[in-house]
N, C-alpha and C positions, 0 to 999 in steps of 0.2 A: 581636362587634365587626366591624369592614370585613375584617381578614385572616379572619374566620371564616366572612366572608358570599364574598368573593373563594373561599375555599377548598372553600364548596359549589358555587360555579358550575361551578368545575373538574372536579368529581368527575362532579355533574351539571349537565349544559349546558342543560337544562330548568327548571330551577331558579327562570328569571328566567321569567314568564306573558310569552303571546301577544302581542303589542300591538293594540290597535283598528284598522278600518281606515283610520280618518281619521288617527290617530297617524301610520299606516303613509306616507300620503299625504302627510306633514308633514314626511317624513326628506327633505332637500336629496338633489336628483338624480331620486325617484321619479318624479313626477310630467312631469319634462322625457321621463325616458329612454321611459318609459311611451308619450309620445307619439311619440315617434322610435319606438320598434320598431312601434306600432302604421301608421304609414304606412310603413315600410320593408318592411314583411313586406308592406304591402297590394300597393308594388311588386315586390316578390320574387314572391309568389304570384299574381299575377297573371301575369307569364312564365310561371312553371312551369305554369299550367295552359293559357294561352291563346296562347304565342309559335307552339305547332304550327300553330295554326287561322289566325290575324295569317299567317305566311311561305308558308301553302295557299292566304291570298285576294289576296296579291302574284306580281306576274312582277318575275323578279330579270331582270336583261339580256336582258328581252324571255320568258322561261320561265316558263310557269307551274308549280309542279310537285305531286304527288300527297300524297295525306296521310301515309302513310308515307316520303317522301323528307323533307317536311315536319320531320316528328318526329324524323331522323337532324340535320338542316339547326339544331334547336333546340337539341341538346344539346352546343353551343357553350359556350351560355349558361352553361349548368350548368357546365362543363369550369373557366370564366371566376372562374366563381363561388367556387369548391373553389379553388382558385390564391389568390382575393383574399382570402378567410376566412382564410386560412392566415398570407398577408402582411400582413393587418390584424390579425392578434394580434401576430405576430413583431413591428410596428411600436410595438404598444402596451405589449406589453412590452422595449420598446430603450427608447423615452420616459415611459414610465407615465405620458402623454396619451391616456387613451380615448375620452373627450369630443372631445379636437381632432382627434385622427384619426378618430371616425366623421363629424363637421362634414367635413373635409377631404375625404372618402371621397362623401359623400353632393352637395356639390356640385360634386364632378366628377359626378356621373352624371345630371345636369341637365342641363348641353347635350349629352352622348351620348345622351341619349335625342333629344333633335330630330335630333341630327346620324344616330339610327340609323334614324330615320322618313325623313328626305328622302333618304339620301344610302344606305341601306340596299338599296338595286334596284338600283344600279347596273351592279354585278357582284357575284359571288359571295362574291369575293374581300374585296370588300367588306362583305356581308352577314355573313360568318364574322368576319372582324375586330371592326369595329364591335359585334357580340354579344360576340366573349366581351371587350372591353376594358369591354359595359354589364353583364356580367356578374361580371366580378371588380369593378368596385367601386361597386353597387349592392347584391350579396349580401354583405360585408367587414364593416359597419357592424352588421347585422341578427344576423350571427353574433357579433358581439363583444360587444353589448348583451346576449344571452343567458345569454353567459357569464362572462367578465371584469367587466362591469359589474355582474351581481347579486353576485360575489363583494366585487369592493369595498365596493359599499355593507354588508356584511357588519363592516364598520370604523366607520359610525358608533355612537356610544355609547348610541341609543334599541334597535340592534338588538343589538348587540357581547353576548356569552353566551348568546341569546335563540335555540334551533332555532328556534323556533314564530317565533319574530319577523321569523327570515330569510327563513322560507318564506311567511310573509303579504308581506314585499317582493318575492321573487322571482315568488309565484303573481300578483301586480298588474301585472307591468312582462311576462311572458309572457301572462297572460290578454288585457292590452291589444293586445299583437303576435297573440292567436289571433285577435281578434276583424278586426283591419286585414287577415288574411292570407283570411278569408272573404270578407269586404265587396267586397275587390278584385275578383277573379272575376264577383261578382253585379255590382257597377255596369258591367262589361265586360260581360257580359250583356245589360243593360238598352240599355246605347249602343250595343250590334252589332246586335241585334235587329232580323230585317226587314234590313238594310242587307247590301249585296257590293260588289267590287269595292276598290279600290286606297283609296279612302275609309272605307271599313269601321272602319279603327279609328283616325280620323282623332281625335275626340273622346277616345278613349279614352286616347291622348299625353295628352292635355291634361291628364286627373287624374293619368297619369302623373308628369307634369311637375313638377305644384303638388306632388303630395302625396311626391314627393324633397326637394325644396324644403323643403318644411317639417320634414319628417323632420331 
């Protein structure tokens, strides 16, 4: 009977098979969050590999400065980013809104990114702020997806018992975010390429932009 079927899941939590991947696709959330980490992570990882190289081909306040100053100059970001991660869980768990705080998270970091392109040379002072305020909440949304949100979805009832069923949710909505966190880099790549100077990564905002945006 159902108490006998309930009372094996308990025992073992495997009990209940795998689900398909299309199934998998079909649980409310997958698919959205999937593509939210997948552009978020493409802007994440794109900082993390390329901000040194971006603040070596600017003069902040007239200063150009060297690659290793550069890479001190970038880990702002990262500083920015650890802060926001932290205060975007704590938020999401005060409100158990994860959804609207990674939304909320994600379109502030849409005009901080223009605002860190034009107004990022000014001064130093400037440069350093403007990083870590795009780094705490550009990084915030990308870490909560990974984590809070795979557990919830843990709650609907195609996954609910299911090890194997959680782990084909969670390897989809991270698989997607490995794939955004490569992509990034290379299309930075392809748009820097041949190009110097203060435009250098003029285009490369650009997918920046969108692809928060859509996150």
């Amino acid at each position: 009977d159902d108490s006998d079927d309930e009372g094996a899941i308990l025992r073992d939590p495997n009990a209940i098979p795998a689900i398909s991947f299309l199934k998998a696709l079909g649980i409310p959330g997958v698919v959205e969050f999937s593509i939210a980490l997948f552009f978020a992570k493409l802007v994440c990882y794109t900082f993390l590999f390329c901000l040194p190289d971006y603040v070596h081909s600017i003069k902040i306040n007239g200063t150009q400065y060297d690659s290793e100053k550069s890479a001190d100059i970038s880990t702002f970001y990262d500083i920015g980013g650890i802060i926001g991660s932290i205060v975007c869980g704590l938020l999401a768990d005060r409100t158990g809104c994860n959804a609207l705080i990674c939304i909320i998270f994600q379109i502030i970091s849409v005009p901080l990114l223009y605002v860190y392109y034009q107004f990022g040379t000014i001064a130093m002072s400037a440069q350093l702020g403007i990083m870590f305020v795009l780094g705490f909440f550009s990084n915030g949304p990308y870490a909560l997806i990974t984590t809070a949100v795979s557990a919830d979805l843990g709650t609907s009832e195609a996954v609910r018992g299911s090890a194997q069923a959680l782990a084909t949710v969670s390897a989809i909505i991270d698989g997607s975010g490995s794939i955004g966190a490569t992509l990034g880099p290379y299309i930075t790549s392809v748009l820097t390429n041949k190009k110097s100077g203060p435009d250098k990564y003029k285009n490369v905002f650009y997918v920046l932009e969108a692809s928060a945006f859509i996150a």
